[in-house]
C-alpha positions as CSV (number, residue, x, y, z in Angstrom):
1,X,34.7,45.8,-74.7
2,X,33.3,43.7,-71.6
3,X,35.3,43.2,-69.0
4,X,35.4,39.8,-67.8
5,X,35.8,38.7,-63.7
6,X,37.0,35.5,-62.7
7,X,34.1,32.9,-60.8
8,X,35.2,29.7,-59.1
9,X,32.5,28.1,-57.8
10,X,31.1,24.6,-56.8
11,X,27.9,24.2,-59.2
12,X,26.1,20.3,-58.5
13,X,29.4,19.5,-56.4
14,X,31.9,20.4,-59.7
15,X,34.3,22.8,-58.8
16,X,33.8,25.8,-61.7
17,X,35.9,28.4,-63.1
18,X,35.3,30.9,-65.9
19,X,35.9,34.3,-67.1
20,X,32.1,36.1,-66.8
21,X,31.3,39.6,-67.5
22,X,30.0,41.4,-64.0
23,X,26.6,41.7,-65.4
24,X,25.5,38.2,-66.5
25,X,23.0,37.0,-64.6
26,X,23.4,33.6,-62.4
27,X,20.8,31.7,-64.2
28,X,22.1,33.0,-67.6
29,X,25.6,31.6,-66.8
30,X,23.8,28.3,-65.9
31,X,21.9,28.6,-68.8
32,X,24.4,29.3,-71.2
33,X,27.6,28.9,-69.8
34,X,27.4,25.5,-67.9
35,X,24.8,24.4,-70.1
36,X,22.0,23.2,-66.9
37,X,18.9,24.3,-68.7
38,X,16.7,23.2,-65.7
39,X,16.9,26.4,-64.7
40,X,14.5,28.4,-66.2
41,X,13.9,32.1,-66.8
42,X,10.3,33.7,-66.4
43,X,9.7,36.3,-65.6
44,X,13.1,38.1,-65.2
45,X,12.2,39.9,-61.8
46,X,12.9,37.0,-58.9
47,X,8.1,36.8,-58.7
48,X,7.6,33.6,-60.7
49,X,10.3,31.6,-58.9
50,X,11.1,29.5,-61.8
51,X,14.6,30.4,-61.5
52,X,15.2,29.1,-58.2
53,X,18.5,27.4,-56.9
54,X,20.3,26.9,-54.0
55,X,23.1,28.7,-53.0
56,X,25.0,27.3,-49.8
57,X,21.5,25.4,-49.3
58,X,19.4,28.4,-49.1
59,X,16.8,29.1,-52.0
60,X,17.5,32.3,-53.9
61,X,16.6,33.5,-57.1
62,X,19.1,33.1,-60.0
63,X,17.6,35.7,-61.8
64,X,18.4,38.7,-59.6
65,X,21.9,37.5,-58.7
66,X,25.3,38.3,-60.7
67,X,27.1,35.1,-61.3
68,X,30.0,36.7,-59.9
69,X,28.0,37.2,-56.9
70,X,28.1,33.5,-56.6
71,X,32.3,33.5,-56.6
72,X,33.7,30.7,-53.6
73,X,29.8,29.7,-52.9
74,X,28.0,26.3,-53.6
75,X,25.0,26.5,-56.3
76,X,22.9,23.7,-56.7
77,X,20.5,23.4,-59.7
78,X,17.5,20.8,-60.3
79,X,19.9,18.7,-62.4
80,X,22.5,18.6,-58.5
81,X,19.0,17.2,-57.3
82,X,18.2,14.7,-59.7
83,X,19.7,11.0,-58.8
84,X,21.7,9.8,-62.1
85,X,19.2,6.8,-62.0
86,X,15.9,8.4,-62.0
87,X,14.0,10.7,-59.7
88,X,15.1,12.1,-56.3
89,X,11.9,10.6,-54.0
90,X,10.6,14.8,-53.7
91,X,10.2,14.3,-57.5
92,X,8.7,11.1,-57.7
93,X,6.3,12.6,-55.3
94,X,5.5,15.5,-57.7
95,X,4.8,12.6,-60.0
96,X,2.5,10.6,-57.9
97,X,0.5,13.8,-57.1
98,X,0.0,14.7,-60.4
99,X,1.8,18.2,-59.4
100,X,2.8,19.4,-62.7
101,X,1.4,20.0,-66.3
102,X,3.5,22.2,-68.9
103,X,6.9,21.7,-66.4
104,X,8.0,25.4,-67.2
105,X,8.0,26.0,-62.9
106,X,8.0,22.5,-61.8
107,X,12.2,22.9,-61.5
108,X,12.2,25.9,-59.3
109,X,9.3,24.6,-57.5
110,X,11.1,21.1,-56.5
111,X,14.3,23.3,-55.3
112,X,12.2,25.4,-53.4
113,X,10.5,21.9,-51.7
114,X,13.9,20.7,-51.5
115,X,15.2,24.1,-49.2
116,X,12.2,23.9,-47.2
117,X,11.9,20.4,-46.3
118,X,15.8,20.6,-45.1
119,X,15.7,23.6,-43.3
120,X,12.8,23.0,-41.1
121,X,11.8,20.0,-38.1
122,X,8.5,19.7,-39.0
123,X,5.7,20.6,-41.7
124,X,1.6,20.8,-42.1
125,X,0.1,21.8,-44.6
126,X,-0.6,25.7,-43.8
127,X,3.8,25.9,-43.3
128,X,3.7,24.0,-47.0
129,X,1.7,26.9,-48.4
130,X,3.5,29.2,-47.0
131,X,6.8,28.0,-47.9
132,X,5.5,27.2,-51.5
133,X,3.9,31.1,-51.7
134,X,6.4,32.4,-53.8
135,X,6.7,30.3,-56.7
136,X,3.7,30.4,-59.6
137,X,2.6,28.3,-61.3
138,X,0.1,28.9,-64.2
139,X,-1.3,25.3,-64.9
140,X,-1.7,23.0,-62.3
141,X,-2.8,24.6,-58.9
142,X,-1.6,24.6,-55.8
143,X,-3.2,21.6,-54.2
144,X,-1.4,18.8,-55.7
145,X,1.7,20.4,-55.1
146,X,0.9,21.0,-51.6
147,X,0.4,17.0,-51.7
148,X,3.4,16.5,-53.1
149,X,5.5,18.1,-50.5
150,X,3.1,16.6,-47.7
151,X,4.0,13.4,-48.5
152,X,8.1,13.8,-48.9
153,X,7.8,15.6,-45.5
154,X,5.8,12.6,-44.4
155,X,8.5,10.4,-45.9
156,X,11.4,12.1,-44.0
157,X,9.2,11.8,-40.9
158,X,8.7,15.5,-40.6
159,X,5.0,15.8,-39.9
160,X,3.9,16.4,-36.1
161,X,1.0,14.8,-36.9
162,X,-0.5,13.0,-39.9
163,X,-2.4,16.3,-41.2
164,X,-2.8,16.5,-44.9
């Protein structure tokens, strides 16, 4: 028999609380538990970055963390950053940029953006790249997502100069 730990947790601004067992993995309780199947699993060892949420506004890799790990914290998945009318202006920039095909990382990539953009004063677009770095994605390239981010930085008047 498992033994099972209490969580309580804010997940998307919901206060949470379930019985888990120590071992299941962040994303999986997302996944399965709370049903927020943004949140996708690749690779299974924190490299693709396809798993990425927030946790207190910091990216992190769902993935590699226990949701137990997560107990009294705030978690913020794809779904917490998608307006109930449509698209946050980040993904409606991914859209206009043409910045993803199959969708598989596009989630994890957008959170990722999102930490960036809100933790820094201003962007170009080596500081993009970098930023962007560890998240992969197989089908569309880099460029347009580069774009992508460019332009919401752009938008939130983050860019020391208009570099693109």
């Amino acid at each position: 028999m498992t033994d099972l730990y209490d969580v309580e947790l804010r997940v998307n601004g919901h206060a949470v609380s379930r019985k888990v067992p120590a071992r299941l993995t962040l994303a999986d309780f997302l996944r399965q538990d709370l049903e927020l199947t943004g949140t996708h699993v690749g690779c299974e060892h924190g490299v693709c970055g396809a798993c990425t949420v927030l946790l207190d506004g910091d990216s992190v890799r769902a993935c590699l963390m226990f949701a137990v790990q997560a107990q009294g914290r705030e978690v913020t998945t794809i779904e917490g950053l998608t307006p109930a009318d449509g698209l946050s202006p980040l993904q409606q920039s991914f859209c206009e940029h043409h910045s993803m095909q199959c969708g598989f990382c596009t989630a994890g990539i957008i959170v990722t953006a999102e930490a960036y953009l809100a933790q820094v004063d201003h962007i170009d677009a080596a500081s993009v790249r970098q930023a962007m770095s560890g998240n992969i994605c197989r089908c569309t390239g880099y460029l347009p997502i580069v774009e992508a981010v460019m332009e919401e930085g752009r938008r939130r008047g983050l860019l020391r100069n208009e570099e693109s």
